[in-house]
VEXPA-324604 format. One line per field, with one value per residue: residue in one letter; chain; x, y, z of N, C-alpha, C in turn. Coordinates in Angstrom, 2 decimals, decimal comma, m for minus. Atoms other than C-alpha are relative to their C-alpha. Layout:
BEGIN
pakol <- c(a;...);
dopa <- c(A;...);
n_xx <- c(X;...);
n_yy <- c(Y;...);
n_zz <- c(Z;...);
ca_xx <- c(X;...);
ca_yy <- c(Y;...);
ca_zz <- c(Z;...);
c_xx <- c(X;...);
c_yy <- c(Y;...);
c_zz <- c(Z;...);
END
This chain:
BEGIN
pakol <- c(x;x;x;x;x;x;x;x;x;x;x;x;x;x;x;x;x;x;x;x;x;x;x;x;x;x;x;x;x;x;x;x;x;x;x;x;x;x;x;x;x;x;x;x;x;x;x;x;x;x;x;x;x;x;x;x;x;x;x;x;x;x;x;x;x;x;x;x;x;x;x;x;x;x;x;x;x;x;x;x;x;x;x;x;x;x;x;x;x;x;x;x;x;x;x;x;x;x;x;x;x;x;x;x;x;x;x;x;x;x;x;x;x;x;x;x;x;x;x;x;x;x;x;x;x;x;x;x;x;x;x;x;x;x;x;x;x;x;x;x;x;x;x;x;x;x;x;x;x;x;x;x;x;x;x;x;x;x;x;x;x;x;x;x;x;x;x;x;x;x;x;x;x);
dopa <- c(A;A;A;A;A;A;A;A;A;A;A;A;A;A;A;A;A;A;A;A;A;A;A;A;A;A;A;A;A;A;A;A;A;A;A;A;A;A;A;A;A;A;A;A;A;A;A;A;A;A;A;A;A;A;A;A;A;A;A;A;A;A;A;A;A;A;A;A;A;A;A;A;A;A;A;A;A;A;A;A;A;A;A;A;A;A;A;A;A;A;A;A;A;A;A;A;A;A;A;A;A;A;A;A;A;A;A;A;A;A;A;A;A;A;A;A;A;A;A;A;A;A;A;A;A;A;A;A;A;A;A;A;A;A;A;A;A;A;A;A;A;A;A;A;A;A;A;A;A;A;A;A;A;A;A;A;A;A;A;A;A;A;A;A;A;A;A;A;A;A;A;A;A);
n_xx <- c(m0,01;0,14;1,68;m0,38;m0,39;m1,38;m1,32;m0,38;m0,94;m1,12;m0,35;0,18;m1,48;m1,03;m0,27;m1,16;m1,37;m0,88;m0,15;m0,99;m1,26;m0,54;m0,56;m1,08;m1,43;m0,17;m0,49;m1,16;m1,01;m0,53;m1,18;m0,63;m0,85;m1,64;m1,05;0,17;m0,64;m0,72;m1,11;0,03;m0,21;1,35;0,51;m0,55;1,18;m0,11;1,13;m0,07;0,11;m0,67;m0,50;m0,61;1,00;m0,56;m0,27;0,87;0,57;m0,30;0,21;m0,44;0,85;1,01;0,81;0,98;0,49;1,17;0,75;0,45;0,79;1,20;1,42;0,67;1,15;0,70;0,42;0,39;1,24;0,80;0,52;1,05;1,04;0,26;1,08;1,30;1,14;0,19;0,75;1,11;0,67;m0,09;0,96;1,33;m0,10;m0,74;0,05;m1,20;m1,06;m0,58;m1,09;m1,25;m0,62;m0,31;m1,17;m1,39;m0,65;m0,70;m1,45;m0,39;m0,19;m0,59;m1,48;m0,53;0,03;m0,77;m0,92;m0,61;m0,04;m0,97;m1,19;m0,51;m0,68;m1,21;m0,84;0,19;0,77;0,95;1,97;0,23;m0,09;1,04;1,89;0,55;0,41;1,54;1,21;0,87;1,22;1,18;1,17;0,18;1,27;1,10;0,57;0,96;1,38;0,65;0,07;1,13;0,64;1,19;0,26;0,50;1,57;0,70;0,64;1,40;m0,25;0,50;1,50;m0,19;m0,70;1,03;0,98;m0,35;m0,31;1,70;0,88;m0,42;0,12;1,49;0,01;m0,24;1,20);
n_yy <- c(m1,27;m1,28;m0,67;m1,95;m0,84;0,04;m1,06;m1,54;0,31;m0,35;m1,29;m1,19;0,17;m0,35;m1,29;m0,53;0,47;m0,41;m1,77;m0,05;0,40;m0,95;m0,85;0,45;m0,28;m1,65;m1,63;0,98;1,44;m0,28;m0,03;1,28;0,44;m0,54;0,61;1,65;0,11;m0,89;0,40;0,79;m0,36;m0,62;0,79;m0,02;0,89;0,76;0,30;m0,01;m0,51;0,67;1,26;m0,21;m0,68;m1,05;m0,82;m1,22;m1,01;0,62;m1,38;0,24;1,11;m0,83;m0,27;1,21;0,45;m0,65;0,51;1,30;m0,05;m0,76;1,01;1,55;m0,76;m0,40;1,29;0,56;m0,73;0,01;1,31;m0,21;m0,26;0,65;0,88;m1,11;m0,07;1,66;0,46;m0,54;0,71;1,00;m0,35;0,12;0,79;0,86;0,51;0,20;m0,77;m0,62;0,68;0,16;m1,42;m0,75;0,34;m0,40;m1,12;m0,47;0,86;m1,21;m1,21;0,18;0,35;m0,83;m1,77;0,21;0,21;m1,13;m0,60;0,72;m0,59;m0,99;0,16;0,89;0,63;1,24;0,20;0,50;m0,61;m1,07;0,67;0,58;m0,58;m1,52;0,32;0,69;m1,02;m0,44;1,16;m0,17;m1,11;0,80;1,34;m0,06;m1,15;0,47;0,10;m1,18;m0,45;0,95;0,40;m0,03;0,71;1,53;0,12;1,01;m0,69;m0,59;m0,98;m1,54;0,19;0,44;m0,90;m0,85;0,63;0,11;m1,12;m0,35;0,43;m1,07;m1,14;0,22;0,40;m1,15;m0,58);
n_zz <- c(0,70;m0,63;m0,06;0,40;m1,40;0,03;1,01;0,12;m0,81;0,54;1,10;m0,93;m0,67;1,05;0,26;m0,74;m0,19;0,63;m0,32;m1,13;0,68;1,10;m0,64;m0,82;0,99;0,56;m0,76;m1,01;0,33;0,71;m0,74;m0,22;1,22;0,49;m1,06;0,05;1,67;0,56;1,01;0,55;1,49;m0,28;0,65;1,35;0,76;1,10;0,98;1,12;1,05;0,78;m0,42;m1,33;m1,11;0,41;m1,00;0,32;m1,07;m1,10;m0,83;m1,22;m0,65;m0,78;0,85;0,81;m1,12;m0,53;1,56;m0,06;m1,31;0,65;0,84;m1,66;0,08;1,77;0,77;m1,22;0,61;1,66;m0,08;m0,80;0,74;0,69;m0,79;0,12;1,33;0,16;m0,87;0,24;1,65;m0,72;m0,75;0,86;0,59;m0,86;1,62;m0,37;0,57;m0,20;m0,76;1,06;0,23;m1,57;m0,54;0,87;m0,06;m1,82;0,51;1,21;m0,83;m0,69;0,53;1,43;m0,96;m0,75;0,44;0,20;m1,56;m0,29;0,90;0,26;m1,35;m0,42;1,20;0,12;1,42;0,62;m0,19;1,03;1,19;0,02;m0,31;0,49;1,27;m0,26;0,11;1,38;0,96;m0,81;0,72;1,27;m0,38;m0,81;0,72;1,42;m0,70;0,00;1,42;m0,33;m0,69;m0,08;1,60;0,18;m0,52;m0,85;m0,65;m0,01;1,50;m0,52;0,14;m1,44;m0,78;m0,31;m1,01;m1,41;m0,16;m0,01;m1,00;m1,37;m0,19;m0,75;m1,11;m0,82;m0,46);
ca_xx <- c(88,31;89,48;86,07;86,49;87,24;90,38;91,54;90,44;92,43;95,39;95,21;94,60;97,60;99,45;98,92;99,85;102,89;103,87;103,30;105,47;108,27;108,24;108,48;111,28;113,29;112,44;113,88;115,77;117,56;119,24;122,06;122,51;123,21;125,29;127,43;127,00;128,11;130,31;133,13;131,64;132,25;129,27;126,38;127,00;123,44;124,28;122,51;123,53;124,13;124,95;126,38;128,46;127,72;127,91;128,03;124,63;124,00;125,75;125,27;126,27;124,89;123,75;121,68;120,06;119,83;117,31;115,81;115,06;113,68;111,25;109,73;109,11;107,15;105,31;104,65;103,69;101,27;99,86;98,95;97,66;94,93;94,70;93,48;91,26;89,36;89,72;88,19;85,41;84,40;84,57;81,90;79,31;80,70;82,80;84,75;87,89;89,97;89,79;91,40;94,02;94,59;94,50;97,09;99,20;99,09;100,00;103,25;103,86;104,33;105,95;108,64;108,91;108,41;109,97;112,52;113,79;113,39;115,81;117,97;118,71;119,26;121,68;123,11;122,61;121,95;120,75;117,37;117,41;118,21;115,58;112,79;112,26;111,49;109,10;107,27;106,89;105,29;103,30;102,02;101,79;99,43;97,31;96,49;95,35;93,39;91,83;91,17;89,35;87,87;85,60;85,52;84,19;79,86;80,11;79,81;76,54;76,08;75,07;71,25;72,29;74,12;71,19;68,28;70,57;70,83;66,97;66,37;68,73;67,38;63,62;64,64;66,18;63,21);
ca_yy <- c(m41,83;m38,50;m36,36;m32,39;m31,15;m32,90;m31,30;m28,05;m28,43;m28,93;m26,81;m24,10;m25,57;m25,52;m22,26;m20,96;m22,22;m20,94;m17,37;m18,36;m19,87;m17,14;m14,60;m16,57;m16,59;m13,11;m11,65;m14,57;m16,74;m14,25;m13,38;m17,06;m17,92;m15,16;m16,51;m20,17;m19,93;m17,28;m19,11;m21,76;m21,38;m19,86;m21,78;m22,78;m23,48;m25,90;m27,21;m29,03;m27,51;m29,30;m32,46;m30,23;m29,08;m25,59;m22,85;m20,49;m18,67;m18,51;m16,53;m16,67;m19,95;m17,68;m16,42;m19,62;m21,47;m18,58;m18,86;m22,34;m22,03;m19,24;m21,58;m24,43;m21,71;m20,80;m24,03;m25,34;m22,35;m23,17;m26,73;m25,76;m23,96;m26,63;m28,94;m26,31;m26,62;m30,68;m30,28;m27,93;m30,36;m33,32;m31,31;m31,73;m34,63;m37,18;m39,03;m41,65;m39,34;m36,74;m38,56;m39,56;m35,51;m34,79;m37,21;m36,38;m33,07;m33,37;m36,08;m33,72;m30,71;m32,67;m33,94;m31,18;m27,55;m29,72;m31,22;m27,62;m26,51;m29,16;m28,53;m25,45;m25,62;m28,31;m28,59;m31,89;m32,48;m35,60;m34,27;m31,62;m34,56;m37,12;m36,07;m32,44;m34,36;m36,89;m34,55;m32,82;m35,97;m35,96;m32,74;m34,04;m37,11;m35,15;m31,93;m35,03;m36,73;m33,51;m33,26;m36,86;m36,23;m33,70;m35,05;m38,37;m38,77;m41,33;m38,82;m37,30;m34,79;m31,30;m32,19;m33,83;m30,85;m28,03;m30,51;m30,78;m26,80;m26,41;m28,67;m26,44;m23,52;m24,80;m26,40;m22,67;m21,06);
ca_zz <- c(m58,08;m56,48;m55,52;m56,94;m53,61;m53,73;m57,09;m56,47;m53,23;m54,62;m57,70;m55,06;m53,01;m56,04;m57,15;m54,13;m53,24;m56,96;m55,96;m52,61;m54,87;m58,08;m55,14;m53,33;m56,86;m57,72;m54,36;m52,37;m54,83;m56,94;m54,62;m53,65;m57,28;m57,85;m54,80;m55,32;m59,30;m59,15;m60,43;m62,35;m66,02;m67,78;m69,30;m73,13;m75,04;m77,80;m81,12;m83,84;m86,72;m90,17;m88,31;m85,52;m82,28;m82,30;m79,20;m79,83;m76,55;m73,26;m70,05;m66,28;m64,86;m62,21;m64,58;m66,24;m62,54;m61,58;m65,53;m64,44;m61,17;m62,73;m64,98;m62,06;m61,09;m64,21;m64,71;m61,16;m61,87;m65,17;m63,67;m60,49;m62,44;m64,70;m61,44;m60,72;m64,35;m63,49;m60,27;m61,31;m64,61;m62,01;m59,68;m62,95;m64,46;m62,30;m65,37;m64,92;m67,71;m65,51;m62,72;m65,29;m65,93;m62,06;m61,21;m64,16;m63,54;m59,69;m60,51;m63,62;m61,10;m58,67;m61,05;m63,64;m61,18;m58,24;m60,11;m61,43;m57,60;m56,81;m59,73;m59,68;m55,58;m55,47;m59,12;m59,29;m63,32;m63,39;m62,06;m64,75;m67,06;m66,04;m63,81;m64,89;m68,51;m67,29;m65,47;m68,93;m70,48;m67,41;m68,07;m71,77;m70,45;m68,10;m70,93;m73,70;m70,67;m70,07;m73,89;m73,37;m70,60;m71,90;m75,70;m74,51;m73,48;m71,07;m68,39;m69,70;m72,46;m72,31;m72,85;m69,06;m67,71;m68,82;m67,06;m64,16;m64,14;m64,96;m61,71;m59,33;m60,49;m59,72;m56,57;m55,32;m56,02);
c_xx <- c(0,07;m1,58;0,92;0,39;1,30;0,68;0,39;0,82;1,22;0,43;m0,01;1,69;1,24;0,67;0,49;1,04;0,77;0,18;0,80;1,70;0,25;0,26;1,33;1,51;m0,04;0,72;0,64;0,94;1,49;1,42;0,52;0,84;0,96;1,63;0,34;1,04;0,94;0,86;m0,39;m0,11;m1,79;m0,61;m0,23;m1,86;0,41;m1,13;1,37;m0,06;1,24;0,82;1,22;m1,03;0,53;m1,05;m1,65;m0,20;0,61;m0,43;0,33;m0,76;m0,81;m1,38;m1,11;m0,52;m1,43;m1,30;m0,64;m1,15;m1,44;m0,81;m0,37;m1,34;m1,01;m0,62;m0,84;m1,43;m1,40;m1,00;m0,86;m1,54;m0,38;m1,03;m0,90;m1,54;m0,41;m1,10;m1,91;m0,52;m0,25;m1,27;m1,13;0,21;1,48;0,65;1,43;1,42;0,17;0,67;1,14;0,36;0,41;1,21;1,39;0,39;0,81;1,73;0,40;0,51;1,12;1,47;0,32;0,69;1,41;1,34;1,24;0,26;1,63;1,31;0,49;0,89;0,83;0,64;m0,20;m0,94;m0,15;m1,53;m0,44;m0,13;m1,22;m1,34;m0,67;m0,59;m0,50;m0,82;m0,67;m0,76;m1,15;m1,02;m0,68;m1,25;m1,12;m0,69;m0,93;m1,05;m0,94;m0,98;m0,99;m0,84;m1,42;m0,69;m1,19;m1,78;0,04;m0,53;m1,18;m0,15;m0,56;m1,51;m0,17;m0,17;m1,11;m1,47;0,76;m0,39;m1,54;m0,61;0,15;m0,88;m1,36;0,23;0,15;m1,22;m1,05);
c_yy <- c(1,13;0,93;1,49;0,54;m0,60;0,89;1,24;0,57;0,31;0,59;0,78;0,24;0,21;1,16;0,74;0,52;0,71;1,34;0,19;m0,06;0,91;0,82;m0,49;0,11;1,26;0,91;m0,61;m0,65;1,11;0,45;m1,37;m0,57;0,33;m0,56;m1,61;0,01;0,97;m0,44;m1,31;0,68;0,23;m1,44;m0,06;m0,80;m0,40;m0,74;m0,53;0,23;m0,56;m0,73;0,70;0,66;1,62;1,11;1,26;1,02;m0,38;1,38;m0,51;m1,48;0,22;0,16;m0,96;m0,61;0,92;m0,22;m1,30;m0,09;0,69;m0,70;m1,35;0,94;0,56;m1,53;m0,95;1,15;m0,38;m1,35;0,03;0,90;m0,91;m1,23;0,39;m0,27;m1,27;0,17;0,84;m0,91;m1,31;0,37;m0,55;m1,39;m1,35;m0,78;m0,55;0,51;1,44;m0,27;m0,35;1,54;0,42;m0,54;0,11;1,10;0,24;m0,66;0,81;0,97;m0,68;m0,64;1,15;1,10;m0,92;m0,93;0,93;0,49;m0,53;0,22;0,62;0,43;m0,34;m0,18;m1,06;m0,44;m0,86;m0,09;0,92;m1,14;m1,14;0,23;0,70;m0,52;m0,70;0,33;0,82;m0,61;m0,12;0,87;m0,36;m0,54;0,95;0,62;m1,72;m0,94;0,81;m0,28;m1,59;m0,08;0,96;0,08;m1,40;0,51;m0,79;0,73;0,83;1,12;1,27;0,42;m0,01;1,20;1,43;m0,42;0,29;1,76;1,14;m0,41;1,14;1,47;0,26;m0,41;1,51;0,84;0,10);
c_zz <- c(1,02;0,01;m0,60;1,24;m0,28;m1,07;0,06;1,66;m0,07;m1,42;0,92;0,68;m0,64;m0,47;0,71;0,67;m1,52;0,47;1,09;m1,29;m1,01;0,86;0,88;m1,03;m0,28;1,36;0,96;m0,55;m0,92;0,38;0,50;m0,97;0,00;0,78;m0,40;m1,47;m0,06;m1,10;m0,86;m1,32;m0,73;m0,81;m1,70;m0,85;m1,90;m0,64;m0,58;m1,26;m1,69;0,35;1,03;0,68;m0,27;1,10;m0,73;0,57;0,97;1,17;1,38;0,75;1,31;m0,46;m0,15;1,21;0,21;m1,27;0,55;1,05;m0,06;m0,44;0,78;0,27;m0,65;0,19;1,22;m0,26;m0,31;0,65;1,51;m0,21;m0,71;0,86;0,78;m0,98;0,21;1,14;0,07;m1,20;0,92;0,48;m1,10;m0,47;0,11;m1,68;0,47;m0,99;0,55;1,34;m0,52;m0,10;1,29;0,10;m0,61;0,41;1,59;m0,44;m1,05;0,86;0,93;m0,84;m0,89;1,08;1,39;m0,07;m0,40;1,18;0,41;m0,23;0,06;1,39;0,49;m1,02;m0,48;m1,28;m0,55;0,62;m0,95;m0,96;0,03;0,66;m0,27;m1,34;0,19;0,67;m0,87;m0,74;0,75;0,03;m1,11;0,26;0,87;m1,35;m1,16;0,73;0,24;m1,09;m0,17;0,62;m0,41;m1,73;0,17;0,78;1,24;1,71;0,02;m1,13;0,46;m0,01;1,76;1,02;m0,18;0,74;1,23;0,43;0,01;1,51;0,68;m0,09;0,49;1,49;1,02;0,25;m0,76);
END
């Protein structure tokens, strides 16, 4: 079992690195795109509608590349806080569903956020098409380990956690 120092570690590390990377797309990437995609035809967001496909939204693939890259970041974010909350609930209440949420959420980040990183860098869409979407289930799996980890007793109940909080506060002074 990971100890809390590790999670809140790399939630920390996580977080960040997003604030490196949303500032790297907000003020380094956006001239690369525009160069990189100039001439590629734009991006076409399709749906099915009444048994065809059918053209809803399109816009410079410049455009959407950086769109993408944004939400790596957003989302690399969201989850490096998230192993933050794991590694602070760990400190009181060590529990093997929230080792199941930590490691989802790290492999979640590293395939979803650094899958879009990838993506959007090199083109290369079958990383958009398979890893970036099983890092989303990954996210998926960590948030309903989470959601077990502090649903379930076997780590101690909150009768536990105000004794523990009664000792410290006698032991200080």
């Amino acid at each position: 079992m990971f100890c809390y120092r590790c999670w809140l570690s790399i939630g920390g590390l996580f977080a960040g690195l997003s604030v490196a990377a949303g500032a790297f797309g907000a003020h380094g990437l956006d001239g690369y795109f525009h160069q990189k995609y100039a001439a590629a035809p734009p991006f076409e967001k399709k749906v099915v509608i009444g048994g065809t496909q059918t053209v809803v939204a399109t816009m410079p693939l410049a455009q959407k590349y950086l769109a993408d890259f944004k939400t790596g970041a957003e989302y690399q974010m969201y989850h490096g806080l998230a192993l933050l909350a794991v590694g602070l609930l760990a400190l009181r209440r060590p529990s093997k569903w929230l080792t199941v949420a930590g490691c989802c959420f790290v492999a979640g980040t590293l395939g979803f956020s650094g899958g879009l990183y990838a993506y959007t860098l090199t083109g290369m869409k079958w990383l958009g098409m398979t890893v970036v979407p099983l890092g989303g289930l990954l996210f998926l799996a960590g948030w309903f380990a989470l959601v077990a980890a502090v649903s379930s007793r076997a780590g101690g109940d909150e009768r536990q956690l105000v004794s523990l909080d009664e000792n410290s506060a006698a032991a200080r002074g």
